[in-house]
C-alpha positions as a Markdown table, in Angstrom:
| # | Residue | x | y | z |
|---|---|---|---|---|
| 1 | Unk | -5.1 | 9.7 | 21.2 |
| 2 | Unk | -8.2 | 8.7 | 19.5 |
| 3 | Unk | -9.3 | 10.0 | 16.7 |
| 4 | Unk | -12.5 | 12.2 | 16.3 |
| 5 | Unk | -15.0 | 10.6 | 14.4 |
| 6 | Unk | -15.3 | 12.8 | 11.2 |
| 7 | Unk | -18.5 | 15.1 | 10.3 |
| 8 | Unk | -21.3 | 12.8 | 8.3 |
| 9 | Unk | -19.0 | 10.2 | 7.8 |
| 10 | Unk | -21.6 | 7.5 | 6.5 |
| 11 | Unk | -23.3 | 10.2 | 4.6 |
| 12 | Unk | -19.4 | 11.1 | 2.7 |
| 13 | Unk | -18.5 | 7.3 | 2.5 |
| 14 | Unk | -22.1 | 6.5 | 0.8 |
| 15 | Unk | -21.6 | 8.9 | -1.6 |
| 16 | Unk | -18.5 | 7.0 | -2.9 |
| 17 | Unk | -19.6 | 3.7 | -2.5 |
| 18 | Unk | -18.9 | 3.1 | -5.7 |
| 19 | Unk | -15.3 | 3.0 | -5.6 |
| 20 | Unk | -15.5 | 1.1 | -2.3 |
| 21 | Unk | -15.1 | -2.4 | -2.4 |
| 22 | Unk | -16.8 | -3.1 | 1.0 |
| 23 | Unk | -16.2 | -7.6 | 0.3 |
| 24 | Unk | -13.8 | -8.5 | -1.1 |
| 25 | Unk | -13.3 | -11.9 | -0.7 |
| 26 | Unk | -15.8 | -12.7 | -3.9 |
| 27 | Unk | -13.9 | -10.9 | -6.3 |
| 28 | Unk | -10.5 | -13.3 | -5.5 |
| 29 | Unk | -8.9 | -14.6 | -8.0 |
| 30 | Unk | -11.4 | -12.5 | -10.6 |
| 31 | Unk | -10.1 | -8.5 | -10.0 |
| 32 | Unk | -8.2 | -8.3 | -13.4 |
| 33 | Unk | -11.6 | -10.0 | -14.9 |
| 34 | Unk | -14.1 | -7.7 | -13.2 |
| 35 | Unk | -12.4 | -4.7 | -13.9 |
| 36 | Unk | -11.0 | -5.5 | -17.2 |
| 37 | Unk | -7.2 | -4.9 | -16.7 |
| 38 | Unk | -4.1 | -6.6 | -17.3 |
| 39 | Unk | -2.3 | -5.7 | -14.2 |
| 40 | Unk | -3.1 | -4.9 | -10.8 |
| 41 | Unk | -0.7 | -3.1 | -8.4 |
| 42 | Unk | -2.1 | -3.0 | -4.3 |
| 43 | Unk | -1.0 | -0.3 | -1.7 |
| 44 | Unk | -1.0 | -1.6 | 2.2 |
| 45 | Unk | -1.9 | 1.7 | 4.6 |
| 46 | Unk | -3.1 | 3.7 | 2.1 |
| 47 | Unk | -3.6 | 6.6 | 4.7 |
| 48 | Unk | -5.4 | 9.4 | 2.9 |
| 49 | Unk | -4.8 | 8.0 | -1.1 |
| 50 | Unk | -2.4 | 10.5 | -2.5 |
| 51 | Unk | 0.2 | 7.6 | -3.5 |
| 52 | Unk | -2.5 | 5.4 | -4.7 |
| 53 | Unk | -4.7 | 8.6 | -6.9 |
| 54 | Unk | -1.3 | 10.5 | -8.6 |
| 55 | Unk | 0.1 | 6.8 | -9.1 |
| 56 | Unk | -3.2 | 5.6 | -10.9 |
| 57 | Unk | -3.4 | 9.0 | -12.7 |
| 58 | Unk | 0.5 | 8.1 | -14.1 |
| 59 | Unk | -0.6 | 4.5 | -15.0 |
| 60 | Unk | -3.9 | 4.3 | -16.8 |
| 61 | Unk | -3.4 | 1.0 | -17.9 |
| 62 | Unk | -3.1 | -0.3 | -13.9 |
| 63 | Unk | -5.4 | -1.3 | -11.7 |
| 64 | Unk | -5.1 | -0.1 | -8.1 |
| 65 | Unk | -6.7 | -1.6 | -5.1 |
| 66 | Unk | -5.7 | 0.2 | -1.9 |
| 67 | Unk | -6.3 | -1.1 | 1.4 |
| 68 | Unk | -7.4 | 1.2 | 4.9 |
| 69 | Unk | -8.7 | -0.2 | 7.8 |
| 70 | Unk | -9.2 | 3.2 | 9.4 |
| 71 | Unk | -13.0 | 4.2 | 8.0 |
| 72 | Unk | -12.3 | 8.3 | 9.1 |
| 73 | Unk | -8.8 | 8.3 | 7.1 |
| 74 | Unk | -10.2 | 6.3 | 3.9 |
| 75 | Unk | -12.7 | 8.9 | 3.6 |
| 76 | Unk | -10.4 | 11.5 | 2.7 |
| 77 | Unk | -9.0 | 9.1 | 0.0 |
| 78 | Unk | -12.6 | 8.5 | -1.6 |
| 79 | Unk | -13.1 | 11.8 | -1.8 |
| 80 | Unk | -10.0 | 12.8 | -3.6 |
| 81 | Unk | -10.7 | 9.7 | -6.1 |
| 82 | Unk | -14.1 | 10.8 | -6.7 |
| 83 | Unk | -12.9 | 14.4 | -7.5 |
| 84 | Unk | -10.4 | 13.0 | -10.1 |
| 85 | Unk | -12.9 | 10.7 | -11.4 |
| 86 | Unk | -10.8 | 7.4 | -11.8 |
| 87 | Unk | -12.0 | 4.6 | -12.8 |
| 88 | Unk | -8.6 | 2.4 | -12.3 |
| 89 | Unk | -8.7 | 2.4 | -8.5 |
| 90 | Unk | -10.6 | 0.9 | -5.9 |
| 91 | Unk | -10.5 | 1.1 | -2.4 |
| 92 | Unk | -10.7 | -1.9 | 0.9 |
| 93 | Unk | -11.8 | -1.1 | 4.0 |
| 94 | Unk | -10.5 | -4.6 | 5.5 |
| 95 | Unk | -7.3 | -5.8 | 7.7 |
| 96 | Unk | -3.9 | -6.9 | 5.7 |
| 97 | Unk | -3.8 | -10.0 | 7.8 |
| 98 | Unk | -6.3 | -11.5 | 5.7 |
| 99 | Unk | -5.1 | -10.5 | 2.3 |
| 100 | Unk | -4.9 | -14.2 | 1.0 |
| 101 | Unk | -8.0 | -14.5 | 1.3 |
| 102 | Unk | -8.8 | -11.4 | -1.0 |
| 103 | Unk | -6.4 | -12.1 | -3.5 |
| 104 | Unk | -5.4 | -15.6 | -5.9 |
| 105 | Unk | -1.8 | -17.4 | -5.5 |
| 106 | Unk | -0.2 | -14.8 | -8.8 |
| 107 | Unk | -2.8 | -12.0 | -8.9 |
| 108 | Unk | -0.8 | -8.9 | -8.2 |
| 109 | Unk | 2.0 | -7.5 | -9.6 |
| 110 | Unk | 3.1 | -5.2 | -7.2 |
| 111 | Unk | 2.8 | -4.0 | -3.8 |
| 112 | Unk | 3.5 | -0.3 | -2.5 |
| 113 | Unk | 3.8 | -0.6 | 1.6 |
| 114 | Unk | 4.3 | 3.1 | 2.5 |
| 115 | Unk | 5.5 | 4.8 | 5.7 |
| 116 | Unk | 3.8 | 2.0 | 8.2 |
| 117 | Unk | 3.7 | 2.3 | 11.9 |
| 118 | Unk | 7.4 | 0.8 | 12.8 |
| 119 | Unk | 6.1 | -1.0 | 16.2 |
| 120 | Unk | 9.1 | 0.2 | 17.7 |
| 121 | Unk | 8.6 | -2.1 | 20.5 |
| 122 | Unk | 10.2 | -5.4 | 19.9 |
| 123 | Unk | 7.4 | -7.4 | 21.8 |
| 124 | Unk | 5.3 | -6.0 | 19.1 |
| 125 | Unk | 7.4 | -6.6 | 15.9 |
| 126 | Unk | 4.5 | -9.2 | 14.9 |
| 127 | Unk | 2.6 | -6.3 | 13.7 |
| 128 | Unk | 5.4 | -4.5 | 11.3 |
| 129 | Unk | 3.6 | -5.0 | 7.9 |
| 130 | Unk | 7.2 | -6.2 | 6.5 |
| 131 | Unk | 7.4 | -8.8 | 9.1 |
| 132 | Unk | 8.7 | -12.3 | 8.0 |
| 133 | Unk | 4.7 | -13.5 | 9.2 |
| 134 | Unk | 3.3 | -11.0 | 6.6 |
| 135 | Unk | 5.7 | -11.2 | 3.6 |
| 136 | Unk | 5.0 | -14.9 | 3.2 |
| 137 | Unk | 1.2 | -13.7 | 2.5 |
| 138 | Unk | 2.3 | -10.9 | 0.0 |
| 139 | Unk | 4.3 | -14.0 | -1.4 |
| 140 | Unk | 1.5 | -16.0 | -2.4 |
| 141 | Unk | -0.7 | -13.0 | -3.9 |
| 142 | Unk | 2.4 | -12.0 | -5.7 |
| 143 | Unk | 3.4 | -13.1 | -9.2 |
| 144 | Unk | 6.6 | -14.8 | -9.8 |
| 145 | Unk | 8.5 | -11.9 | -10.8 |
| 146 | Unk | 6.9 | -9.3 | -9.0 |
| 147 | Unk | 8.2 | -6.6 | -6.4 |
| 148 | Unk | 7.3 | -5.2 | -3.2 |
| 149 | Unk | 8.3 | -1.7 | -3.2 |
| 150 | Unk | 8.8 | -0.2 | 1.1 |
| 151 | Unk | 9.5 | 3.2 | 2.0 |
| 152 | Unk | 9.7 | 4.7 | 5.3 |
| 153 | Unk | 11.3 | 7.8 | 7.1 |
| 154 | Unk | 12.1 | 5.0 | 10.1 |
| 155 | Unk | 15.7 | 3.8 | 9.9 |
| 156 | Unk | 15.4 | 0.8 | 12.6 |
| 157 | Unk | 12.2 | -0.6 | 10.7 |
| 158 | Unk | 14.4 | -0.2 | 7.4 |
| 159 | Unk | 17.0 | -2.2 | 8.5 |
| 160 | Unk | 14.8 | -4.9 | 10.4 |
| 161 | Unk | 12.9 | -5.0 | 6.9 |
| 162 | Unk | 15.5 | -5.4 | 5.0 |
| 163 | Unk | 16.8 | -8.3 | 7.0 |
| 164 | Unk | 13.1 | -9.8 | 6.6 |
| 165 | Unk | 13.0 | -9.7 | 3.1 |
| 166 | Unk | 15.9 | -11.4 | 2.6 |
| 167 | Unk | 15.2 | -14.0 | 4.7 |
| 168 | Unk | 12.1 | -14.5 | 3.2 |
| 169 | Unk | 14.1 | -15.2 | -0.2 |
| 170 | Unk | 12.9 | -12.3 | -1.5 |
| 171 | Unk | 15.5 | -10.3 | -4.0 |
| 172 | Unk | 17.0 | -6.8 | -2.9 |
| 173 | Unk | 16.1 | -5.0 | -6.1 |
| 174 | Unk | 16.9 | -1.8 | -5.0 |
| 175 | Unk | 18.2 | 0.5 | -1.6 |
| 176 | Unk | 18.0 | 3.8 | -1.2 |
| 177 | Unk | 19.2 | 5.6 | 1.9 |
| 178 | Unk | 18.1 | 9.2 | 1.3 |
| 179 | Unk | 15.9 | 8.7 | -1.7 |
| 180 | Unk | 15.2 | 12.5 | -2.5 |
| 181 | Unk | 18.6 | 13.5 | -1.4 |
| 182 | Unk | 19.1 | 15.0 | -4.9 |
| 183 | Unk | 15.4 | 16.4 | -5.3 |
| 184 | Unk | 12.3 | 14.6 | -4.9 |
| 185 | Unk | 12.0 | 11.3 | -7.1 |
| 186 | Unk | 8.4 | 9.4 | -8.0 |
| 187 | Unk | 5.3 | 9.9 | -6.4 |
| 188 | Unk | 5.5 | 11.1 | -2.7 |
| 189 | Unk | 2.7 | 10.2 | -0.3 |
| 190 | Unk | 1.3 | 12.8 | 2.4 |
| 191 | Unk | 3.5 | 11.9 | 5.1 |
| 192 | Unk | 6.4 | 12.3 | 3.0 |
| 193 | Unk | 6.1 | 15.5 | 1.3 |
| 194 | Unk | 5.8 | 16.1 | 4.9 |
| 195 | Unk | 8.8 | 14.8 | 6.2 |
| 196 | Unk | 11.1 | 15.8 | 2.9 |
| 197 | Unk | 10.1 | 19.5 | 3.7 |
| 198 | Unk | 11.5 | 18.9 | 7.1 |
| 199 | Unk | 14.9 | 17.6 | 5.4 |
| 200 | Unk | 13.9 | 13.8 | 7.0 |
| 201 | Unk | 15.9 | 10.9 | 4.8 |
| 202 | Unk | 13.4 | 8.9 | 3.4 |
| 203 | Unk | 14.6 | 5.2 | 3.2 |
| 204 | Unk | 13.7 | 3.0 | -0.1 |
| 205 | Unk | 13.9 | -0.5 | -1.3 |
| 206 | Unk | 12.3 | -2.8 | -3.4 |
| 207 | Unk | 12.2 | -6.9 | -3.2 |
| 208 | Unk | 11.4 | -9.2 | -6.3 |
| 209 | Unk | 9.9 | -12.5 | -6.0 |
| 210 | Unk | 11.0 | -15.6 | -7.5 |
| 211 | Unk | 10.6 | -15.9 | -11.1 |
């Protein structure tokens, strides 16, 4: 189902421009510069920002670029970024195929992929954002030594990623199988508050690249 168009969306994404980084193919290779930090963490599918806002509100000292390619979701994320007044986060309106080209070989330190759509369809695993075709791009914009941290409520995509990563020689850091089993742990994003209060599992794992 397609989604409605929301109410004066131009007007509502024009009023946060300024946390919109509508090109960001200039500022490769120059984020940490421009913005004048010393780390820079990046969220794939950053739906409607809570992960990305409560996650720069914990980390001050990090800069957070955040990546939607859905204009009438990303507004809702603005918004709430805008209310909080942060000045560590920006967000991308572009495609994660592309995100060499919006970030230098070493520039990022870490990279949240949260609750993607699992393609469930094997004719379509090309487009699962932990794919072996898309880790060997978070590769490159990845520092030696940093992670790619994957959760997901979808235990077939788990598994297929976990395979993925390690193919891709990247290190199994960490696997969790119900990660709030015991109460809820780190910052939750709004699908998963959503499916904890519905007693879902929620799968976890984080891969380190090469030092």
């Amino acid at each position: 189902m397609r989604m409605r168009r929301k109410h004066n969306l131009g007007a509502r994404l024009e009023q946060c421009a300024h946390l919109l980084v509508s090109k960001p193919e200039p500022v490769r290779g120059r984020w940490l510069q421009e913005y004048q930090y010393d780390e820079m963490h990046v969220e794939l599918g950053c739906g409607k920002g809570l992960f990305t806002i409560e996650s720069a509100k914990a980390e001050p000292g990090v800069f957070f670029a955040a990546f939607e390619k859905t204009s009438n979701v990303l507004v809702t994320a603005l918004e709430r970024a805008a209310a909080e007044d942060l000045h560590n986060v920006r967000f991308v309106n572009a495609l994660v195929e592309n995100i060499t080209d919006y970030f230098a070989v070493g520039e990022v330190s870490k990279i949240y992929i949260n609750f993607c759509d699992p393609w469930p369809s094997n004719r379509h695993k090309k487009h699962r954002l932990t794919g072996r075709r898309f880790l060997e791009l978070y590769k490159q914009a990845l520092r030696p030594g940093g992670e790619i941290h994957f959760k997901t409520d979808n235990l077939p995509l788990f598994e297929f990623s976990l395979n993925e990563f390690e193919f891709c020689g990247l290190k199994l850091l960490e696997t969790e199988r119900d990660l709030h089993r015991n109460g809820p742990v780190g910052i939750m994003t709004d699908y998963e508050q959503k499916f904890h209060s519905q007693g879902l599992p929620i799968y976890k794992c984080v891969a380190g690249n090469e030092l």
